[in-house]
N, C-alpha and C positions, 0 to 999 in steps of 0.2 A: 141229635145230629142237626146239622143248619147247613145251608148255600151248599147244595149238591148241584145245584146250575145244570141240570141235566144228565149228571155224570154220576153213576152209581158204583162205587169201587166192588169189585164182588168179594174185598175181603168185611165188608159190612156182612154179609150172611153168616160171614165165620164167625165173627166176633160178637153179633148180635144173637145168636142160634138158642140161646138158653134165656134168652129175656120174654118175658109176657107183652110187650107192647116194644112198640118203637114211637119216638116223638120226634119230629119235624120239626124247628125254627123258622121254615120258610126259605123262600127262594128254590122250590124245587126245581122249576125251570122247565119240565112235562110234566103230559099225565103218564106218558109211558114209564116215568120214575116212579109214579105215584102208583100204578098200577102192579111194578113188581114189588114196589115194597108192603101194598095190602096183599098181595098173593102171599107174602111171608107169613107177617104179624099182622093184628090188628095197628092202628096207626091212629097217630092225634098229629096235629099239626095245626098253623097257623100258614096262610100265604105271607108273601114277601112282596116286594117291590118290583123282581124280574118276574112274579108269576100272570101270569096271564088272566081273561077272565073267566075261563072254564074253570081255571085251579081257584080262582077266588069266590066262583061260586059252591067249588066241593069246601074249602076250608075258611073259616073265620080271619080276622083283624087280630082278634086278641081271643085266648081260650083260658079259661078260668076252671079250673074239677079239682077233684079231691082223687087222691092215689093211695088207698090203704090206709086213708085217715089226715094225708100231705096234703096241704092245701095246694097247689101249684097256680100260677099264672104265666102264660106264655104269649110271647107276640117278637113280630120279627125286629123292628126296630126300637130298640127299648133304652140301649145305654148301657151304665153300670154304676154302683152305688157310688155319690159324688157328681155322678154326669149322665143322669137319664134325662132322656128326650122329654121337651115340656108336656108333650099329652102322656107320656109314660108316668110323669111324677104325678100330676093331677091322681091318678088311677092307684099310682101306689101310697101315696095320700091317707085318700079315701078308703082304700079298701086291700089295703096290703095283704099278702099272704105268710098273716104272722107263724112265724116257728116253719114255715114251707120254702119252696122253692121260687124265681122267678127266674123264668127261661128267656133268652132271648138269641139272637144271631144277628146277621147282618154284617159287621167288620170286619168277620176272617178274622177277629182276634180273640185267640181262649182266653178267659177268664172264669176265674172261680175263687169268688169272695163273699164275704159276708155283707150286709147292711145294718149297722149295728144299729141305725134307727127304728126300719123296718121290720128290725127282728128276724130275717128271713135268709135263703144263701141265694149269690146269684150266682145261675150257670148262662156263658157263652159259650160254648162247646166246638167254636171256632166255625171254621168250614172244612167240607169233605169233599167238596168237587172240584174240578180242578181249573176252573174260571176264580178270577180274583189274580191279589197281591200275594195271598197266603203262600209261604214256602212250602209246609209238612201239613198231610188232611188229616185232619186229629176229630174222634167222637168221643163221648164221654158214657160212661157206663157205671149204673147206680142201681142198691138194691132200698126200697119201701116196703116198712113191715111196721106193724103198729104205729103209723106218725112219725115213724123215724127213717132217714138217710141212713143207708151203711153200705160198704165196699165203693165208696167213690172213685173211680178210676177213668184217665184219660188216656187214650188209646190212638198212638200215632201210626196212620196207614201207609206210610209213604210220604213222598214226594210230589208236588202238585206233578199233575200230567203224567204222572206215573203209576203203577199200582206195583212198585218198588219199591224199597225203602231205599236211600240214598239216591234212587236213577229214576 
């Protein structure tokens, strides 16, 4: 999930309820978001550009682990394969997360493709709050099991400003 801007749709609890973690793109906008969603799941996350410096001191610029073998990198402004940000390319460069993921947010816009240099898939997993341009709050949901990706799935919550679909 990414750019919650404060706004926590509570179909995130339905729809998240069987996962071992939840991860953050950044932009959460409080800590009081950050707080019901560590009272959920445990939580990974990067800040963002709206977060403040309490959330910048709970959460990193960029977060680099491994998930069941996945190498993963996440940060909030990052781009997409073709068009990442110049300190995001340096980084993925250097030290890509070959055969893993790189996570990013920031544009409100989903994406999910591959980097055929980098070897890796990128998820944008849009946004879920309802600040921004974005029309539909879309998260993405994925299972890590031996090094591998499987059940990739994007999950439209609704309507910005709504916790409707279509209103």
């Amino acid at each position: 999930m990414s750019d919650t801007h404060s706004s926590l749709d509570p179909k995130v609890f339905q729809y998240f309820a069987e996962v071992d973690e939840v991860w953050h793109a950044g932009d959460f906008g409080s800590m009081a978001l950050i707080d019901a969603l560590r009272a959920f799941k445990p939580l990974r996350g990067v800040y963002g550009n709206i977060d403040n410096k309490q959330i910048q001191q709970e959460f990193p610029l960029d977060l680099h682990f491994s998930c069941a073998g996945l190498p993963v990198f996440m940060t909030h402004i990052g781009g997409y394969p073709g068009r990442y940000s110049p300190r995001v390319r340096k980084i993925l460069q250097a030290d890509p997360p070959r055969s893993g993921l790189f996570i990013s947010g920031h544009s409100h816009i989903l994406k999910i493709m591959p980097d055929p240099v980098g070897a890796f898939l990128h998820i944008n997993p849009g946004a879920c709050g309802n600040e921004g341009w974005h029309k539909v709050k879309t998260l993405v949901r994925f299972e890590i099991t031996e090094g591998k990706l499987h059940h990739l799935e994007v999950i439209e919550l609704g309507n910005r400003g709504s916790g409707r679909p279509g209103g």
